[in-house]
Residue frames relative to the residue before (quaternion, step in Angstrom):
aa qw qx qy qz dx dy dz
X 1.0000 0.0000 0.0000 0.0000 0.00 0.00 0.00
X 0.1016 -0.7502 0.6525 0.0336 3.44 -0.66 0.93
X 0.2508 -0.7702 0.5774 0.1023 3.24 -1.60 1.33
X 0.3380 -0.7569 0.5402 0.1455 3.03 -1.09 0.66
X 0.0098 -0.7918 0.6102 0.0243 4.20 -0.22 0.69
X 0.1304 -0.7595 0.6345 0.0594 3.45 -1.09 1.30
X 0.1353 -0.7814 0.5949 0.1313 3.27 -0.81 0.80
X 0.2434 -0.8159 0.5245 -0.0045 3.76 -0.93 1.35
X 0.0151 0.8276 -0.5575 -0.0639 3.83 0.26 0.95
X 0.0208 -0.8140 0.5675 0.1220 3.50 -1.16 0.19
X 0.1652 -0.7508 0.6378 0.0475 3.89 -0.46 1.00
X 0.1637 -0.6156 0.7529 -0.1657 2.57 -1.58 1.50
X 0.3253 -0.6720 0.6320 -0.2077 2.82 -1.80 1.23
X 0.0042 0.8061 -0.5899 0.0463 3.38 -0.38 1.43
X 0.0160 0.7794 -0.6203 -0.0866 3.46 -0.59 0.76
X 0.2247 0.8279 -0.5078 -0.0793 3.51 -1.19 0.52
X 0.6293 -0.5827 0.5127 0.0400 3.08 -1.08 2.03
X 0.2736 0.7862 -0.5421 0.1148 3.09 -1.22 1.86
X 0.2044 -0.8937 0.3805 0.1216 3.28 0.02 1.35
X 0.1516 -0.8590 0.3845 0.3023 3.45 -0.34 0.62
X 0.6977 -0.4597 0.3412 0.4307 3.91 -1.14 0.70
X 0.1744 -0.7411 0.6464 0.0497 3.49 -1.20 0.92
X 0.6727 0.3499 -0.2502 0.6020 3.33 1.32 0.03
X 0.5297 -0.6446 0.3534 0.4232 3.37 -1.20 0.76
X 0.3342 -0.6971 0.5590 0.2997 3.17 -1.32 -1.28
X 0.5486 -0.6777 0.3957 0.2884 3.46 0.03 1.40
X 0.2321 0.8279 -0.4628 0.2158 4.22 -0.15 0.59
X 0.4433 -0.7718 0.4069 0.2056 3.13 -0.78 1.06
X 0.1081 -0.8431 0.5267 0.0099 3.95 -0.63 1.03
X 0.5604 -0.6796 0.3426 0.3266 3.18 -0.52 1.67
X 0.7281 0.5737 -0.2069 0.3131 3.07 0.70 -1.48
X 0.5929 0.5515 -0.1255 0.5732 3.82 0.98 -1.01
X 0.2841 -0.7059 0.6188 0.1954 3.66 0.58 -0.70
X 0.8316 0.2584 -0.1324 0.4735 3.49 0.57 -0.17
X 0.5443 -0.5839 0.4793 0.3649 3.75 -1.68 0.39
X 0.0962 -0.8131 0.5698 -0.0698 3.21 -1.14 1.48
X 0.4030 -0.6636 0.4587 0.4322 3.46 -0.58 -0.06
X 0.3430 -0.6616 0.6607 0.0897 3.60 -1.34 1.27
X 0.2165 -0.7742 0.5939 -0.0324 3.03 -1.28 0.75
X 0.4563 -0.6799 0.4515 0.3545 3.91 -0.41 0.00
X 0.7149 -0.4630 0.4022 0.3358 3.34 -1.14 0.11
X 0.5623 0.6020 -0.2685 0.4993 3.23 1.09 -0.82
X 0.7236 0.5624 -0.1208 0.3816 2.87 0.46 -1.71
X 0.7204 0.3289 -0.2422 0.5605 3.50 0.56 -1.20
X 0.5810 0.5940 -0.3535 0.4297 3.57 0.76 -0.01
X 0.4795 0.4330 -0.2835 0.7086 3.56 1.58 -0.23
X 0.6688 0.2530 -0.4298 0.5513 4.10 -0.23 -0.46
X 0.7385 0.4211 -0.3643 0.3802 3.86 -0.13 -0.30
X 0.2153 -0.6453 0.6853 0.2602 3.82 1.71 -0.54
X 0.6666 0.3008 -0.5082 0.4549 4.13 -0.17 1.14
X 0.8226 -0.3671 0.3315 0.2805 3.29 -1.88 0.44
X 0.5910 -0.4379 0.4903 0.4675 4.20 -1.19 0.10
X 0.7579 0.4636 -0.2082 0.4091 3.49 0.58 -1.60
X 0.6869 0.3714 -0.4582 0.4246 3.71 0.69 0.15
X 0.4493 0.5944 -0.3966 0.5362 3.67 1.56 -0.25
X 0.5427 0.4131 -0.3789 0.6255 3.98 0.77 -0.79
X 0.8484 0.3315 -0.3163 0.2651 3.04 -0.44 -0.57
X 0.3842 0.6113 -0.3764 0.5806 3.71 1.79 -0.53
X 0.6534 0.5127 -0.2664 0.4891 3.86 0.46 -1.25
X 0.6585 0.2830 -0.3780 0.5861 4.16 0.12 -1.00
X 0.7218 0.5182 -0.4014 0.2220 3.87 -0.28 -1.00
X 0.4493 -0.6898 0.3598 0.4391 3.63 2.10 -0.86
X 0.4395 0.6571 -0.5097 0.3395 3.77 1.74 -0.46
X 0.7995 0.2189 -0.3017 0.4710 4.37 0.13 -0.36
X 0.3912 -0.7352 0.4677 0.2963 3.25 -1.20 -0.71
X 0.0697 -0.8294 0.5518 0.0530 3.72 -0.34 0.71
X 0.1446 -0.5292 0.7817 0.2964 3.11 -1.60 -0.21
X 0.2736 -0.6442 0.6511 0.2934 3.14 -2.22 0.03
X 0.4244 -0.6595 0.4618 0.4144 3.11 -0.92 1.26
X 0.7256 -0.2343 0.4561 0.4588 3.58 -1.89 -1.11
X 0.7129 0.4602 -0.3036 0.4334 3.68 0.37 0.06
X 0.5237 -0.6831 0.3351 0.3833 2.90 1.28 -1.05
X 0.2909 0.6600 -0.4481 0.5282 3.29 2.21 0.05
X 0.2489 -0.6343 0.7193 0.1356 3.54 -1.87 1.28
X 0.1511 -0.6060 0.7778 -0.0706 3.18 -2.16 0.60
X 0.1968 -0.7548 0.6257 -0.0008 2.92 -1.02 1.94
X 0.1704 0.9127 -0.3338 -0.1627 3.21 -1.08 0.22
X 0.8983 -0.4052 -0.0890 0.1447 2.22 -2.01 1.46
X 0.6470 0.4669 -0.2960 0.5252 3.67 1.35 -0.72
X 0.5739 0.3814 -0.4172 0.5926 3.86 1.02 0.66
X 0.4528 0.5541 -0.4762 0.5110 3.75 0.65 0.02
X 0.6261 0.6046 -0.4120 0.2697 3.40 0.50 -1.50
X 0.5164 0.7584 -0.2334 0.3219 3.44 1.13 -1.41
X 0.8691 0.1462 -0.1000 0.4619 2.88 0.40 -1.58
X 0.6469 0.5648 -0.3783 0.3455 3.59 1.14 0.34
X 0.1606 0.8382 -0.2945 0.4301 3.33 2.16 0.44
X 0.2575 0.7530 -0.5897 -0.1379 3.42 0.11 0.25
């Protein structure tokens, strides 16, 4: 008796698509007292015309304000930008 063994593989592929906000998002900031619009890192990195990583770093040093969402995604906001776009 001769056996015969098929072997069936199947590949999958998960792709998942993420778009990030170009608009803010209205959000309350301890600091302000009041609902402002938050903005991403990215983002506030474009109003300043500098890099994400000097906005991170603006954020550890205390010079903006953020919240952290539930995920862990940050949001500066915008009425502490103002500051540094004062000239």
């Amino acid at each position: 008796m001769i056996r015969r063994r098929k072997t069936i593989r199947f590949a999958t592929r998960n792709v998942t698509l993420v778009h990030a906000a170009t608009e803010s998002l209205d959000l309350w900031c301890e600091v302000c007292g009041a609902t402002v619009a938050m903005v991403t890192p990215g983002r506030a990195a474009e109003i300043l015309m500098t890099n994400p990583r000097a906005i991170y770093r603006q954020v550890e040093r205390g010079d903006v304000h953020f919240v952290e969402a539930g995920g862990g995604e940050v949001l500066i906001c915008s009425e502490s930008l103002k500051a540094h776009t004062a000239g």
